[in-house]
PASEBA-1860 file (N, C-alpha, C; in nm, 3 decimals):
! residues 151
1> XXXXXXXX> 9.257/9.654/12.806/9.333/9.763/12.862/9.482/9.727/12.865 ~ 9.517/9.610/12.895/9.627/9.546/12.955/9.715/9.543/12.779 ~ 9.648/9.549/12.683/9.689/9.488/12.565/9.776/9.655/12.502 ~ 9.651/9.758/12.555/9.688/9.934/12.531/9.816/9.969/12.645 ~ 9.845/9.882/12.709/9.996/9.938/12.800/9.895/10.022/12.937 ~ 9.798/9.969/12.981/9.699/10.015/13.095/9.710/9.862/13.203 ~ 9.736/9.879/13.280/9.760/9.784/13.375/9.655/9.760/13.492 ~ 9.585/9.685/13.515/9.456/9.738/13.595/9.419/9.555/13.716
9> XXXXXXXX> 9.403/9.555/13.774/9.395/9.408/13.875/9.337/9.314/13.807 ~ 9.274/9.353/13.739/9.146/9.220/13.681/9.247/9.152/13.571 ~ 9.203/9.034/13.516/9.213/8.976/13.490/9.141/8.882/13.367 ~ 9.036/8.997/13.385/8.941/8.949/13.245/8.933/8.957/13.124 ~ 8.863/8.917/13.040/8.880/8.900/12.882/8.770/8.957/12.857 ~ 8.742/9.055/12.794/8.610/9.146/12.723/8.612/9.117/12.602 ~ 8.568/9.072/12.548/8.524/9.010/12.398/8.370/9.120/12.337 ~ 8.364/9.214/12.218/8.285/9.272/12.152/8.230/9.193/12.045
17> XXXXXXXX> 8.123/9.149/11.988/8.070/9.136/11.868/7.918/9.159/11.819 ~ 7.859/9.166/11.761/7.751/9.204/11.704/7.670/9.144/11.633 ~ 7.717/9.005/11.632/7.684/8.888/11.593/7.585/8.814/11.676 ~ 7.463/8.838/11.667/7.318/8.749/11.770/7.313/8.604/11.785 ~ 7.404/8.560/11.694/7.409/8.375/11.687/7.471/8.403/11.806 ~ 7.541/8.434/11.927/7.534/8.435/12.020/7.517/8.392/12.140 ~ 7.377/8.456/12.096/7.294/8.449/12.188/7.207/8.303/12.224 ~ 7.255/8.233/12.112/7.123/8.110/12.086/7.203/8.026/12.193
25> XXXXXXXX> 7.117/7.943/12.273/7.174/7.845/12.392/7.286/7.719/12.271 ~ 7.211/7.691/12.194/7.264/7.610/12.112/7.426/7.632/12.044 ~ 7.414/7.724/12.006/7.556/7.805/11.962/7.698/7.744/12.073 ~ 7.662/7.784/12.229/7.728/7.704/12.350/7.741/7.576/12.389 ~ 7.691/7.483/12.296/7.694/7.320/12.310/7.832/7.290/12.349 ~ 7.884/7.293/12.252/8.028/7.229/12.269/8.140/7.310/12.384 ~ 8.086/7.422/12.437/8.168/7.446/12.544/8.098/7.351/12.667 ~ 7.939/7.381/12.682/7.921/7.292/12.786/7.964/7.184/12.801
33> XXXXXXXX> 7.952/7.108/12.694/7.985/6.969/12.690/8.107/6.958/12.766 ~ 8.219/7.057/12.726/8.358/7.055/12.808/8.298/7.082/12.951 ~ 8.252/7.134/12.971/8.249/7.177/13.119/8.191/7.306/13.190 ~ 8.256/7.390/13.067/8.251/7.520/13.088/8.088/7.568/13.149 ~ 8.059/7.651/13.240/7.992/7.732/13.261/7.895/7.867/13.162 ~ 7.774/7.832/13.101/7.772/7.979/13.052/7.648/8.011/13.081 ~ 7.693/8.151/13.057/7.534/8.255/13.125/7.469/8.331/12.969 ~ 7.373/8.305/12.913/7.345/8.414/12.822/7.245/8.465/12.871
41> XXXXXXXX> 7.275/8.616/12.842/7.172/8.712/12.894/7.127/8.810/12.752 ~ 7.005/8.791/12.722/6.963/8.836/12.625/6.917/8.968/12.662 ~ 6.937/9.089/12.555/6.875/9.252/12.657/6.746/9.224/12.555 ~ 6.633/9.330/12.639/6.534/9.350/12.628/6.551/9.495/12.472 ~ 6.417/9.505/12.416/6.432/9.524/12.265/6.447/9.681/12.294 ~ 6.474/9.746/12.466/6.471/9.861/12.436/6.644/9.871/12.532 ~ 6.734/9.803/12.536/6.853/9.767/12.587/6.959/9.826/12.552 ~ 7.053/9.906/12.571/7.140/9.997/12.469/7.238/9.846/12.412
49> XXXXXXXX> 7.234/9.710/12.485/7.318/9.598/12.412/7.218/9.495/12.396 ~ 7.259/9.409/12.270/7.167/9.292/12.209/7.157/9.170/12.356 ~ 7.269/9.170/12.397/7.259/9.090/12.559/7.468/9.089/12.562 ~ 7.450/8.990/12.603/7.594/8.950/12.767/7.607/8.767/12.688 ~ 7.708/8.749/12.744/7.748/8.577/12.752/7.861/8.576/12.873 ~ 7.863/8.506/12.981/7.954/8.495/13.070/8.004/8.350/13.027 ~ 8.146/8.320/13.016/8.204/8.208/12.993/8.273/8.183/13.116 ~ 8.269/8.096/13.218/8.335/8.059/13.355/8.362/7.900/13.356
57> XXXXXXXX> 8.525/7.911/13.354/8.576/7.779/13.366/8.608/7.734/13.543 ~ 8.514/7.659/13.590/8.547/7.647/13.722/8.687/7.586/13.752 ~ 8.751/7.484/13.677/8.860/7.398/13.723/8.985/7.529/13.688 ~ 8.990/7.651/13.599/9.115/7.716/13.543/9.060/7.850/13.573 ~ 8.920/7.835/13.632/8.890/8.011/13.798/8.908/8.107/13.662 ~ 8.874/8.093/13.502/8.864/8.219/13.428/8.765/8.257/13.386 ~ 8.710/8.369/13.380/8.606/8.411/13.297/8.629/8.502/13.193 ~ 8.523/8.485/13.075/8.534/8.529/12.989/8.385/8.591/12.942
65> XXXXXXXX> 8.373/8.732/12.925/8.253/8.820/12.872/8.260/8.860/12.757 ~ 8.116/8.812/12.730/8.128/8.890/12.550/8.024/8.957/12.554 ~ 8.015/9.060/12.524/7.931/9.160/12.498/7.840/9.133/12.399 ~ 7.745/9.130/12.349/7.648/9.162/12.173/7.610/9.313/12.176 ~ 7.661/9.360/12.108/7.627/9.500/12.062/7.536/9.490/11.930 ~ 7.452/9.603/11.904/7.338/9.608/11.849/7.351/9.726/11.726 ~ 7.459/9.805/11.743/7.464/9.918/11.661/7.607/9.941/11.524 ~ 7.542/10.000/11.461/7.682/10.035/11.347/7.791/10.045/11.374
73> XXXXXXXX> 7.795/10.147/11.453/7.952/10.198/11.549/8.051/10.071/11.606 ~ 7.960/9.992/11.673/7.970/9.921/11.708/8.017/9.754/11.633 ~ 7.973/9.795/11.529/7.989/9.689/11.398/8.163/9.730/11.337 ~ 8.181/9.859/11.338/8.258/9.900/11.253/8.378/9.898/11.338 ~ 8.408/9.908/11.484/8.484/9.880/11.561/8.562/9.765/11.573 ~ 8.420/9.614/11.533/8.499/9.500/11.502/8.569/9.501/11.374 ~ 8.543/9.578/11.307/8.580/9.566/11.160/8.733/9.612/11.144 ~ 8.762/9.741/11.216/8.895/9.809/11.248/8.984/9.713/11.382
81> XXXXXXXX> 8.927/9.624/11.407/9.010/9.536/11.546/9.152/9.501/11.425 ~ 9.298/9.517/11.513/9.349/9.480/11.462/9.403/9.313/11.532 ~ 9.455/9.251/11.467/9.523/9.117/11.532/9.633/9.148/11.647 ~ 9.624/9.086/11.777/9.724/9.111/11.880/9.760/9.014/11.930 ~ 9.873/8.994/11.954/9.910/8.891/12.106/9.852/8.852/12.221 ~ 9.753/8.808/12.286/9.685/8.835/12.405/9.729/8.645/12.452 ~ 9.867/8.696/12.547/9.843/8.556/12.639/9.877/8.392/12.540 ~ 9.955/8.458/12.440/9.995/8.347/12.308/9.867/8.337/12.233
89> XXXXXXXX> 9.759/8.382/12.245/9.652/8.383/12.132/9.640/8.486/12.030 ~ 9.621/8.440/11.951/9.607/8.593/11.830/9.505/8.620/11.836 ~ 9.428/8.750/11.887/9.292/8.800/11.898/9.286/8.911/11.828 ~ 9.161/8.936/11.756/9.097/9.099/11.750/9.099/9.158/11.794 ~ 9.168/9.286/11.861/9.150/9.410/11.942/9.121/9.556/11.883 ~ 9.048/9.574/11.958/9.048/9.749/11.974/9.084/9.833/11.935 ~ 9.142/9.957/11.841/9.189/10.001/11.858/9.188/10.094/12.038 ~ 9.285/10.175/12.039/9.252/10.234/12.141/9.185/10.335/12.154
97> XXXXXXXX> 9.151/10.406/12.020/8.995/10.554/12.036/8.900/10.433/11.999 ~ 8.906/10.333/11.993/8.728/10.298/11.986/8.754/10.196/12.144 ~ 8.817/10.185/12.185/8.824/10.104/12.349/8.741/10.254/12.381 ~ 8.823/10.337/12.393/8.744/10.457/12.415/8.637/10.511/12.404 ~ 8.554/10.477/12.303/8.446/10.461/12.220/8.341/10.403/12.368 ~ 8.389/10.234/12.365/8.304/10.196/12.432/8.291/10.203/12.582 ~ 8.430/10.235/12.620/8.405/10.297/12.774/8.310/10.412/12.753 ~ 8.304/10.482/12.684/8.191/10.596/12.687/8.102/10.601/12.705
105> XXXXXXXX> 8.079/10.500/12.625/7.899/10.403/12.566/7.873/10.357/12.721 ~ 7.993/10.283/12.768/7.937/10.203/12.937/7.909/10.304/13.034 ~ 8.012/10.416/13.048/7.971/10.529/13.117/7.989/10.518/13.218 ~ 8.020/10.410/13.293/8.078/10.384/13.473/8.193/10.465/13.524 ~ 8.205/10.467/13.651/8.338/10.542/13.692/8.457/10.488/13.656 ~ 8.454/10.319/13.688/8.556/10.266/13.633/8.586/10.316/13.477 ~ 8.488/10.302/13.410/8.553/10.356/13.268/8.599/10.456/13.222 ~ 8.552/10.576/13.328/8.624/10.710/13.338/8.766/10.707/13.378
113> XXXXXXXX> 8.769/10.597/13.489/8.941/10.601/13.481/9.002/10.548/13.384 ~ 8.937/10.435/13.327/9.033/10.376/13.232/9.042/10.438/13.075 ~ 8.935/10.549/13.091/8.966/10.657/12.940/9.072/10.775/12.984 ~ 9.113/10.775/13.112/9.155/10.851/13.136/9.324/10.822/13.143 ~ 9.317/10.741/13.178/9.455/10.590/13.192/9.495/10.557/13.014 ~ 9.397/10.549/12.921/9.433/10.525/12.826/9.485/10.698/12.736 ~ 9.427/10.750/12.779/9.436/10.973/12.726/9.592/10.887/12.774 ~ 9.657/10.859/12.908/9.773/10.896/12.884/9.882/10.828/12.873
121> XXXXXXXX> 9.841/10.743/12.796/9.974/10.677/12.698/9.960/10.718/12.543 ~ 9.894/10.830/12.526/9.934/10.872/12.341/9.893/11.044/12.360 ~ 9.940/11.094/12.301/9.916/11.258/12.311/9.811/11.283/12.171 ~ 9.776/11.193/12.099/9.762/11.180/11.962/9.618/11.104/11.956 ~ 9.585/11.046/12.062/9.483/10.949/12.114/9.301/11.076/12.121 ~ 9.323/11.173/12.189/9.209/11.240/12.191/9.124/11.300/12.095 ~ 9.254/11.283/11.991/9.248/11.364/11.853/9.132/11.246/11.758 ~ 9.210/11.115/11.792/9.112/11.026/11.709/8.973/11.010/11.784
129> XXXXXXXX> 8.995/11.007/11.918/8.814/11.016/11.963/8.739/11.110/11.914 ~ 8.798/11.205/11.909/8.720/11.367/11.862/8.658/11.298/11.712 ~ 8.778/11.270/11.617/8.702/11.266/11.461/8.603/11.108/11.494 ~ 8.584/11.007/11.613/8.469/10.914/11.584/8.355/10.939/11.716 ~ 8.375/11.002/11.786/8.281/11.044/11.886/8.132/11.074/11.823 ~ 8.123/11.157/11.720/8.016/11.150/11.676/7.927/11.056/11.643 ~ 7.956/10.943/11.644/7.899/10.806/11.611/7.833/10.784/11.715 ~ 7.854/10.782/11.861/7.765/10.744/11.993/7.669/10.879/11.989
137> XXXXXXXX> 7.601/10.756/12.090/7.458/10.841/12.148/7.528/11.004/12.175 ~ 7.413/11.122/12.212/7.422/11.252/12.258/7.473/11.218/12.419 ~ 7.453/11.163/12.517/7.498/11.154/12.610/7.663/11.112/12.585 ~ 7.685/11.024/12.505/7.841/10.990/12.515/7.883/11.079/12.462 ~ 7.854/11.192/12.391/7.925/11.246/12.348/7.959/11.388/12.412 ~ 7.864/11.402/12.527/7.888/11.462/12.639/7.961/11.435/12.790 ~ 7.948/11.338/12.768/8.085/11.277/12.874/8.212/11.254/12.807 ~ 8.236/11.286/12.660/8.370/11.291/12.595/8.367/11.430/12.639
145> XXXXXXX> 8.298/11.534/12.608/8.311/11.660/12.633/8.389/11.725/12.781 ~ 8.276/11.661/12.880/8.327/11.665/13.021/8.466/11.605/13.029 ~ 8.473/11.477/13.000/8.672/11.428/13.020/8.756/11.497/12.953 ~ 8.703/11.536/12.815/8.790/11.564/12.734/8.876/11.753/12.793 ~ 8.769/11.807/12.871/8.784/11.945/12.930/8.913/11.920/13.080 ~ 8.884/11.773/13.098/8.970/11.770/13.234/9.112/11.735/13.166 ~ 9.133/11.686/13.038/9.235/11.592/13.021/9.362/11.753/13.004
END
């Protein structure tokens, strides 16, 4: 959010990929070994996500979530990430209609504000959800409907 000019308290790092190596405990060796904390949470085969990874550094109090997503849309989102600044690191990001994308997909209140927070830093922004909205489930694409009527 923070990267789209959305300013919000947290402090966290949301990481997307679609990649199941992941998930394997093994894959996390070499962070444990440092120290680091991790949680993998694998979803069940009827889960709208492949699972979760929580990364928690106790001595530097950060965490870091990565999502596994399971679907095309979702594939093709990493594919369109462009390279950003985040904090002196060069990361993959978002555009901002597919950030949009996946607040949809999550569907929480919080994410209603923050699609709503993101509608208003581009006038030009609703236009691109409209042409990829079709890609999510029938429910997301009815809660684009509902925001999209308030915006």
């Amino acid at each position: 959010m923070a990267v789209h000019g959305v300013s919000r308290a947290t402090q966290d790092i949301d990481l997307l990929t679609t990649s199941r190596e992941c998930l394997r405990d093994e894959f996390w060796k070499p962070l444990r070994d440092a120290g680091m904390e991790i949680d993998v949470r694998e979803g069940e085969h009827d889960d709208p996500l492949a699972g979760a990874v929580r990364i928690h550094s106790a001595t530097q109090g950060t965490s870091i979530d990565i999502i596994i997503g399971r679907s095309s849309w979702q594939t093709s989102i990493t594919a369109r990430a462009q390279t950003r600044d985040v904090d002196g690191v060069a990361l993959p990001v978002a555009e901002p209609s597919d950030l949009v994308l996946l607040k949809l997909y999550a569907g929480g209140m919080q994410d209603r504000w923050d699609i709503a927070q993101l509608l208003a830093t581009s006038t030009s922004l609703a236009n691109r959800v409209d042409a990829r909205v079709t890609e999510l489930p029938q429910p997301c694409q009815e809660l684009w409907n509902e925001l999209r009527a308030l915006a």
